[in-house]
C-alpha positions in Angstrom: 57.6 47.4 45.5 60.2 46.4 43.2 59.2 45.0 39.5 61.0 41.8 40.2 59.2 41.5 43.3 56.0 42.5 40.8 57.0 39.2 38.4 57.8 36.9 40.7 55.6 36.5 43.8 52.4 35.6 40.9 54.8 32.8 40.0 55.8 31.7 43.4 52.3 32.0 44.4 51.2 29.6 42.0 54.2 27.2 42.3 52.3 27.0 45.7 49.5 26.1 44.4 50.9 23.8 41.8 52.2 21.6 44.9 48.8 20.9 45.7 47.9 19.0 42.3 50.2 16.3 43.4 47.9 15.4 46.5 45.0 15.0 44.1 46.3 11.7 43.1 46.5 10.2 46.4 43.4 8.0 47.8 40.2 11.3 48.8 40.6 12.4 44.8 42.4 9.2 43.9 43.2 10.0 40.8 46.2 8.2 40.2 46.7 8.5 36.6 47.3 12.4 37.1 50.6 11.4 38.8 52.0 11.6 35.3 51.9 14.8 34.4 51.1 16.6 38.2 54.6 17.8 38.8 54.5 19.8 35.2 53.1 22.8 35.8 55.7 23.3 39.0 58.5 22.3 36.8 57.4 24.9 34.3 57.4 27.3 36.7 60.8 26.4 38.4 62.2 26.3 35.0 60.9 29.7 33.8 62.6 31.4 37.1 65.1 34.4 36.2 67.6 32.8 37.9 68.5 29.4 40.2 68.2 31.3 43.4 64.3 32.1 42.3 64.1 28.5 41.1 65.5 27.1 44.3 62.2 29.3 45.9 59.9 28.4 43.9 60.9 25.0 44.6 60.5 25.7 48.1 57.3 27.0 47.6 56.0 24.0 45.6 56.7 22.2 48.6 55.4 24.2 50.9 52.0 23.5 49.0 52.1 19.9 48.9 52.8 19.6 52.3 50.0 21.9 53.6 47.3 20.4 51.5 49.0 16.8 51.6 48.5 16.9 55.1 45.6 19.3 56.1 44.3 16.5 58.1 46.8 16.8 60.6 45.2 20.4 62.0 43.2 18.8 64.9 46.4 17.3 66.0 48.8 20.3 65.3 46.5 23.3 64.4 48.9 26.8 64.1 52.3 24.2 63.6 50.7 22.9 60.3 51.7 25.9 58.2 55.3 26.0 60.3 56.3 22.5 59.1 54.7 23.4 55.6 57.2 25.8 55.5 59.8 24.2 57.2 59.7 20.9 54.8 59.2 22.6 52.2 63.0 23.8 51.7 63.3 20.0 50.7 62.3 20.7 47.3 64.4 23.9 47.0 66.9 21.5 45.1 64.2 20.0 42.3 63.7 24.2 41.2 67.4 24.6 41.3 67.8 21.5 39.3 65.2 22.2 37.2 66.2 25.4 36.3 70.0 24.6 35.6 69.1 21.7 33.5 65.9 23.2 31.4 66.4 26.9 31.5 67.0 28.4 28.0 67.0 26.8 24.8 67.6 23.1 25.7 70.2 20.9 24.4 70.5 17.3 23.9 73.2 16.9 27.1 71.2 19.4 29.6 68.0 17.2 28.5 69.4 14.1 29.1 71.1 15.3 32.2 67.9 16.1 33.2 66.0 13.2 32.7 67.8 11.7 35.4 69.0 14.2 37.7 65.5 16.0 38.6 63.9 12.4 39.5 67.1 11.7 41.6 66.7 14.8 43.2 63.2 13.9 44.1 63.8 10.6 45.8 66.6 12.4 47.5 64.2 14.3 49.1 61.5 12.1 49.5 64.1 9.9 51.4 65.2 12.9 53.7 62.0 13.8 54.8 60.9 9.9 55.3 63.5 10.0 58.1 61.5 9.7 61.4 63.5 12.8 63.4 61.8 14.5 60.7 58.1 13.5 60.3 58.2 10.3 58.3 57.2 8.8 55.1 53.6 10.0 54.3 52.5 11.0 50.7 55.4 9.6 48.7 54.2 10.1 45.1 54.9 6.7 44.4 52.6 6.1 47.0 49.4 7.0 44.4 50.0 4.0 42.5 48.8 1.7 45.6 45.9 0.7 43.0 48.2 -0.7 39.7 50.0 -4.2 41.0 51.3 -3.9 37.4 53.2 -0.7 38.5 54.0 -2.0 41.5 56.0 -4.7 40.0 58.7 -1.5 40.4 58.3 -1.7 44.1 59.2 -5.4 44.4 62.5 -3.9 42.7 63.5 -1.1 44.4 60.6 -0.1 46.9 58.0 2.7 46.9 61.4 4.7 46.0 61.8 3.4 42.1 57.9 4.2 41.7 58.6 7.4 42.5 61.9 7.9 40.1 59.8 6.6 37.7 57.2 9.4 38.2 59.3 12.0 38.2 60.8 10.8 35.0 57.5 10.9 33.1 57.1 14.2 34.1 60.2 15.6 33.5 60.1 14.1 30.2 57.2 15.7 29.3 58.4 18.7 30.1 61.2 18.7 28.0 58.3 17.3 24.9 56.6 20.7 25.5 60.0 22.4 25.3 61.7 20.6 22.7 61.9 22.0 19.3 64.0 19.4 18.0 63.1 15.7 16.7 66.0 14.3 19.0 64.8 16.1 22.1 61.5 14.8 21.3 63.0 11.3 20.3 64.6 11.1 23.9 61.8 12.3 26.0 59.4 10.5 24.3 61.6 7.5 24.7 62.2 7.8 28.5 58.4 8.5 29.3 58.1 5.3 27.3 60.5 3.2 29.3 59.1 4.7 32.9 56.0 3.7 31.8 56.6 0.2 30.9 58.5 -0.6 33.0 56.4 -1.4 36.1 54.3 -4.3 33.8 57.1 -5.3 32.6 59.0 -6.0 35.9 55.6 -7.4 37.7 55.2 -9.7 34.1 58.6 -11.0 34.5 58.2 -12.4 38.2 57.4 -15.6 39.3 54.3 -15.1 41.6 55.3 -15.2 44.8 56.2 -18.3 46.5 53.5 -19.4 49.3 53.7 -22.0 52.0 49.8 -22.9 53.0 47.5 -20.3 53.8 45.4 -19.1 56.9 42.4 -17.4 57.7 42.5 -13.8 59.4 39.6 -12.2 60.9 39.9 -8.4 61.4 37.8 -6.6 64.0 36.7 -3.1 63.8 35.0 -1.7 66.2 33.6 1.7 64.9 32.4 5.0 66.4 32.1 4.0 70.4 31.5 6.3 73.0 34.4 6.0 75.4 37.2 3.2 76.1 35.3 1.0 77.9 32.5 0.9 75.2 35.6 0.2 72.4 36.6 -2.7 74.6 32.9 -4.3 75.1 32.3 -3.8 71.4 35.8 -5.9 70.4 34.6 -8.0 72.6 30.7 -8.4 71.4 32.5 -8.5 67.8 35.0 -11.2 68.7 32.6 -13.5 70.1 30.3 -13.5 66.7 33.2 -15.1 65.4 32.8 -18.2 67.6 32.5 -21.8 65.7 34.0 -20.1 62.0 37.2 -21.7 61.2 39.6 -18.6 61.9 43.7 -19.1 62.3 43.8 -15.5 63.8 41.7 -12.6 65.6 43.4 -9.0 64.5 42.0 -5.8 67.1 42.6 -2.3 66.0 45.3 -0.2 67.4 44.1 0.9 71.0 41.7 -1.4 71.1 41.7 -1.8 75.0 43.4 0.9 77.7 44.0 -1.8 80.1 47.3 -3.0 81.1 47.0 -6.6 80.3 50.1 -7.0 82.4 48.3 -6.0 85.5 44.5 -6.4 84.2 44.0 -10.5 85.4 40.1 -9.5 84.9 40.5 -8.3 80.7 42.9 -10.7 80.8 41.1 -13.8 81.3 38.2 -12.2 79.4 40.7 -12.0 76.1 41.9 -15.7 76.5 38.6 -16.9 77.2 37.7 -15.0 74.0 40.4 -17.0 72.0 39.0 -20.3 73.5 35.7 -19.5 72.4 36.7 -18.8 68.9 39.6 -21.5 68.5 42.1 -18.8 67.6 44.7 -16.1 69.0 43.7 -12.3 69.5 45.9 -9.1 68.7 45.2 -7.4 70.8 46.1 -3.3 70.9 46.8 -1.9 74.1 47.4 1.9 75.1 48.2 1.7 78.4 50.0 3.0 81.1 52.5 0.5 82.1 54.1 -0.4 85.6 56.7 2.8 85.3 54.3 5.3 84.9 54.6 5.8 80.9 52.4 5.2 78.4 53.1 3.0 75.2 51.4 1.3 72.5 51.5 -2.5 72.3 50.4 -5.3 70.0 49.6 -8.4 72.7 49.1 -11.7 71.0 46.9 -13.4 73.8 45.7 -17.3 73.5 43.5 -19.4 76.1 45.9 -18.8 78.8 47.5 -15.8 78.4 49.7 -13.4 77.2 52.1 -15.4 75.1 54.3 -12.3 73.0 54.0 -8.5 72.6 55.4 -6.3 70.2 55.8 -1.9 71.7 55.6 0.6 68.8 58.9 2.1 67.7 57.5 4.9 65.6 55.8 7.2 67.2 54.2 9.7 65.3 55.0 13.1 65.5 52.6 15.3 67.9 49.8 12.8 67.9 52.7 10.5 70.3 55.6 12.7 71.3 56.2 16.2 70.6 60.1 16.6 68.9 61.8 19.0 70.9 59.3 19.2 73.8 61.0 22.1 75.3 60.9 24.5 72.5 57.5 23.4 70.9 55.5 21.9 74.3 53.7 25.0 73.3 51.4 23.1 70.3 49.5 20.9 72.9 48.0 24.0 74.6 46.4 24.8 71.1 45.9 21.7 69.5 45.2 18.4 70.6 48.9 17.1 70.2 50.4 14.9 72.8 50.2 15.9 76.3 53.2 13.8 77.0 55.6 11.8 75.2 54.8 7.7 74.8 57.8 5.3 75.9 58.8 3.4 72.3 60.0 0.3 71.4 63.7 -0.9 70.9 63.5 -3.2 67.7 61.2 -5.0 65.0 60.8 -8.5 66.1 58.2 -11.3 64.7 55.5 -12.7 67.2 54.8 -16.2 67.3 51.7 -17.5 66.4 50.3 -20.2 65.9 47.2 -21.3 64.0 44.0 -23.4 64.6 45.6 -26.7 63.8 48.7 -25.7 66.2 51.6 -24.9 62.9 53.6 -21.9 63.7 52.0 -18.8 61.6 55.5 -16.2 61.9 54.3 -13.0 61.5 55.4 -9.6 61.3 53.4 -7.1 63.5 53.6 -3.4 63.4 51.2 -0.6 64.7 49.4 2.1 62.5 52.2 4.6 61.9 54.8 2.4 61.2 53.1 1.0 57.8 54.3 4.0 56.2 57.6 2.9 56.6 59.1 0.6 54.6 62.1 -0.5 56.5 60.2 -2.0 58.8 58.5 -4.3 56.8 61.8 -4.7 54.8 63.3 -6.2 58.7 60.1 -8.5 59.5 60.3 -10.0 55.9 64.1 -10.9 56.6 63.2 -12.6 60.0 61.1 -14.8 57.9 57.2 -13.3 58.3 54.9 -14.9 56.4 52.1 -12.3 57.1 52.3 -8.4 58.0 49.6 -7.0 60.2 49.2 -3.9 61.0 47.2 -2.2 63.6 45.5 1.0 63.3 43.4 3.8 64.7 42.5 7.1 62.9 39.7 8.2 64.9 40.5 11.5 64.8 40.7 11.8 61.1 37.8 9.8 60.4 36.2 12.4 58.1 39.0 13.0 56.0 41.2 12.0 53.4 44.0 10.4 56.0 42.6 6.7 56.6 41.8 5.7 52.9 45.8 7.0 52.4 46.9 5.2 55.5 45.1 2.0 54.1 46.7 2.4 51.1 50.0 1.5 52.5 49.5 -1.5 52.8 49.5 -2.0 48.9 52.9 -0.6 48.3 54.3 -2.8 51.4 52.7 -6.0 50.4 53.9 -5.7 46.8 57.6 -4.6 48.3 58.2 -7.5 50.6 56.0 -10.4 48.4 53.9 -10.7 52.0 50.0 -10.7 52.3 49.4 -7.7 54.0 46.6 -6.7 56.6 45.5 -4.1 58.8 42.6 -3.4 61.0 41.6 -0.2 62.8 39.2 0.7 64.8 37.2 3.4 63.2 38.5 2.2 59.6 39.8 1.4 57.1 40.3 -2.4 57.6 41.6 -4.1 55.0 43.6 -7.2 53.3 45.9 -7.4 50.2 47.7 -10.0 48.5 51.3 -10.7 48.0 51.4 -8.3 45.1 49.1 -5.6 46.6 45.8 -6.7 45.3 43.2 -5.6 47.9 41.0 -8.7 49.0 38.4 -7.1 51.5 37.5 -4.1 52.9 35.8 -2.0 56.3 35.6 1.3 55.4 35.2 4.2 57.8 31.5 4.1 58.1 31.2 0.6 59.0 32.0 -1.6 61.8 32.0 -5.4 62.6 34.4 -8.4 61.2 35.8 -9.2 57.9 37.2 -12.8 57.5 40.1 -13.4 54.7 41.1 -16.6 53.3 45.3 -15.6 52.5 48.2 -17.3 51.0 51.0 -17.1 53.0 54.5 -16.4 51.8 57.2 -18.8 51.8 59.4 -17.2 55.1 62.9 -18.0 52.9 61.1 -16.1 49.8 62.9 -12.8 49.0 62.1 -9.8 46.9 64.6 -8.0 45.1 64.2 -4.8 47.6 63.9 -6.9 50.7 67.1 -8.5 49.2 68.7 -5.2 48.1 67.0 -2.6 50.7 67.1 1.3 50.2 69.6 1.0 46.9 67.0 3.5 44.6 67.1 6.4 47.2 71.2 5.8 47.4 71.6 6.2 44.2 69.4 9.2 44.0 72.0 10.9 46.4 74.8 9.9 44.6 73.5 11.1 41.4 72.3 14.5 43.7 75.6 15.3 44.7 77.4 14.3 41.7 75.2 17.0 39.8 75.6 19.3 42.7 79.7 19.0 42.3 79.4 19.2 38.5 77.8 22.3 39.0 79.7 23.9 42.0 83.5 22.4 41.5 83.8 24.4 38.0 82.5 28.1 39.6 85.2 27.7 42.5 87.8 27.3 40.4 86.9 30.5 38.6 86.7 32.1 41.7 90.1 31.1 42.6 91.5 32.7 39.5 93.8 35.1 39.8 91.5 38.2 39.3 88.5 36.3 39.7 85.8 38.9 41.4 85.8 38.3 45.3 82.0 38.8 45.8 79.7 35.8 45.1 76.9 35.9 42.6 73.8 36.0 44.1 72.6 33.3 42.1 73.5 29.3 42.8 76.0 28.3 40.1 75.0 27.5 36.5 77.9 25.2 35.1 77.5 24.2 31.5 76.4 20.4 31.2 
């Protein structure tokens, strides 16, 4: 063994474990405050490398570790695959080592400091935003994501989405790295001024808004069903739940995902037991259905359902990886003989569209209905606040993961999405968590995993013509973190080709990435 192998697998061994102090601050540990300083100790590291390739793999590794404790849930689902995909997106954050390294190796100047301070947290969202894409995964455990709790640091989300609470994250830490670095009063003067600003500016953003605008409110009653025994016994307990509810004045009846296998288009026997539900309680029932439909596939549907009827559905676009579909069945069909991923792949939706409800006293009630899943996106939420929702629902079921950290993180979501579009924001599940949240991502009630019944919430509705700055602007915070990625990347590359070009110049590459002066 070599004595650089010697000195640097310890430190690639505990950049690994370094990427697992991020997932601390996430709902399980929930302790969001430590999202301030959590990437430190893996910047440290990335920045102490002997050189940018070493960086660049400690970076990896860094990854690797947030996304294997991040989502160490997801082993009953994927099993062997988890530490595969740990591995795989964990190359993502290759780019914050290099960074890291080019920016704060050394002695640090003033420019490479400043430089810094806004190319590592760029770099960051950049790829946050790449691995939020759904060909690859989706957007789960975003670190701006651990600040579901602060409405006053979610006053960044209305801005520029879960995206800007992540920049300004990363900024803090990377700030504070360069405090512990600095020996100069400027350095420290900067850092200390940028850690200032990233801090303040959430309150300061959520103090400068006008609450949101509301028209009226309405009453939502969200069902969860709990532990049950088999599908029949989730459908008679809805049911059993549902009719409880009879005589309170309720503008809406919200089931967990999968709440019934049944295909309500073919079903007329659950189908007239659903509208005679809504009769008997004066109000229309979401319904979640999981069934297998007329051609022989299986999809996920949200199925508003009144006194006479079905009167709108909604299919799930997003289907989660494994769990729904299996990417590239061919090649990794292989997981679902050793795990409990998907046996075959569920049909999907085409497009986000608003169902029309109406409430007790027979007003339209728009609202925006997604399924489990698809709250981690924010795109989605961004589309059904443009087509003038007044209210986001969301349906859920985490059965699987009831004993873990997954469904108080998938609740969570709905915080950063109510605060991003300026809608109330609900979702109920059928093992838990069920839970509301006002326009600014203050949570109203909640079902947690160990309960079941119905939770009734009282919610001011959102003017549909109201529009927050990041439903007006969309996905401008992660575009500008890739502009500002490849800028750096060209600064740093464009100046070692030309050398190279030289007349002279040595033909063989370094084996290190390039390390321009900034």
């Amino acid at each position: 063994m070599s004595l650089r192998t010697v000195l640097t697998r310890p430190a690639r061994y505990g950049a690994l474990v370094a990427g697992a102090l991020p997932v601390l601050t996430f709902p399980g540990a929930g302790l969001a405050g430590l999202a301030w300083v959590a990437l430190v100790p893996g910047l440290l590291l990335m920045r102490a490398a002997g050189g940018a390739r070493e960086a660049a793999v400690r970076g990896w590794w860094f990854g690797a570790g947030f996304i294997l404790t991040g989502m160490y849930w997801l082993v009953p689902s994927i099993g062997p695959a988890l530490p595969l995909l740990a591995v795989v997106f964990g190359v993502l954050l290759a780019p914050v080592g290099w960074a890291a390294w080019w920016l704060l190796h050394g002695g640090l100047t003033l420019r490479r400091s400043a430089a810094a301070l806004v190319v590592v947290p760029a770099v960051w969202v950049s790829a946050e935003f790449a691995r939020s894409w759904h060909a690859l995964g989706g957007p789960w455990a975003l670190l701006g994501a651990s600040q579901w709790e602060h409405p006053a640091v979610l006053g960044l989300a209305s801005v520029g989405g879960v995206w800007l609470v992540s920049w300004a994250l990363v900024a803090v830490n990377t700030a504070v790295v360069v405090l512990v670095l600095a020996r100069g009063l400027w350095l420290r003067v900067l850092a200390g001024a940028t850690a200032l600003v990233a801090l303040l500016a959430g309150p300061v953003a959520f103090a400068a808004q006008a609450a949101p605008a509301t028209r009226g409110s309405a009453s939502v009653a969200l069902v969860q069903a709990g532990q049950t025994a088999d599908e029949r016994a989730r459908l008679e307990a809805n049911v059993r739940i549902t009719r409880s509810l009879a005589g309170r004045p309720v503008d809406l009846v919200v089931w967990g995902e999968s709440s019934t296998t049944a295909d309500l288009d073919r079903d007329t026997a659950t189908l007239e037991r659903l509208a005679a539900l809504s009769r008997a309680s004066g109000a229309q029932v979401l319904v979640g259905e999981d069934a297998r439909k007329a051609d022989g596939r299986i999809s996920k549907d949200a199925v508003l359902v009144d006194g006479s009827g079905i009167v709108a559905r909604y299919r799930k676009i997003r289907l989660v990886p494994f769990g729904e579909y299996i990417p590239l069945r061919p090649l990794l069909g292989w997981v679902a003989g050793v795990s409990a991923a998907a046996g075959e792949n569920r049909a999907p939706g085409s497009s986000v569209h608003l169902l029309p409800v109406v409430d007790r006293e027979g007003r339209p009630l728009p609202v925006g209905t997604l399924i489990c899943f698809e709250s981690a996106f924010p795109d989605m939420s961004r589309a059904a606040s443009r087509q003038g929702a007044e209210l986001i629902v969301y349906q859920s079921a985490t059965s699987t993961f009831q004993s873990t950290w997954a469904p108080a993180q998938h609740a969570s979501l709905g915080a950063l999405r109510a605060a991003e579009t300026g809608r109330p924001v609900v979702q109920a599940a059928l093992t838990g968590e069920s839970v509301a949240y006002d326009a600014q991502g203050r949570r109203l009630v909640r079902l947690t995993t160990g309960e079941s019944g119905a939770v009734t919430v009282r919610l001011a509705l959102a003017d549909p013509a109201a529009r927050t700055w990041y439903v007006r602007l969309g996905d401008w915070v992660p575009l500008s973190a890739l502009a500002v990625t490849a800028a750096a990347g060209a600064v740093a590359v464009l100046p070692r080709l030309r050398e190279r070009r030289r007349p002279g110049a040595p033909s063989e590459p370094s084996a290190d990435l390039p390390s321009a002066r900034v």
